[in-house]
C-alpha positions, -999 to 999 in steps of 0.1 A, spaced: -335 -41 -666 -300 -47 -668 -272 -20 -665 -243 -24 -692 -210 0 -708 -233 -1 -737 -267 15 -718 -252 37 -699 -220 58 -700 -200 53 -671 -170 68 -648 -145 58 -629 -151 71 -592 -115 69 -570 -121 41 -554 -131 41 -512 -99 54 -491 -109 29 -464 -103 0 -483 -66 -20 -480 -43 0 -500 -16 -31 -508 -39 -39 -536 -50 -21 -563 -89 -15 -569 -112 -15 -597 -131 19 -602 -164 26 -588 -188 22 -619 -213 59 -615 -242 65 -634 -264 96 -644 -294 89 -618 -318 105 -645 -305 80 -668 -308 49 -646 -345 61 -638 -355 73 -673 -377 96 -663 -397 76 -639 -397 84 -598 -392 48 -588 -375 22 -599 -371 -16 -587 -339 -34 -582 -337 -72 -579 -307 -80 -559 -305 -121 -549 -337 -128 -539 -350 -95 -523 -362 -67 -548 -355 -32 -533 -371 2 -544 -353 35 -558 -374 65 -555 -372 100 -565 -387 119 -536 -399 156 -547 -373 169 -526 -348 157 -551 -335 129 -528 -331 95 -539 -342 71 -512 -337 28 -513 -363 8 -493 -360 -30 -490 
């Protein structure tokens, strides 16, 4: 599944303090997390070559696995 502006409304986050402030940043892309799931309690994330796992634990964390 791919994420894109179209999918999924996004927001700008400010972007991370600790980062060198001579330059300016591009803002942190944040989406809904009951979007990005769809109402399913895990979801799989192919990143390179390693495929993580998002889950929805029943404590209402979210949890990634490798």
């Amino acid at each position: 599944m791919l994420v894109s502006q179209e999918t999924f409304p996004i927001s700008a986050a400010p972007a991370d303090a600790g980062q060198d402030r001579g330059r300016p940043q591009p803002p942190t892309l944040e989406i809904d997390s009951l979007r990005l799931l769809q109402g399913q309690r895990e979801l799989r994330i192919r990143h390179g070559n390693e495929t993580y796992r998002l889950r929805h634990t029943r404590n209402d964390k979210l949890i990634l696995t490798k």
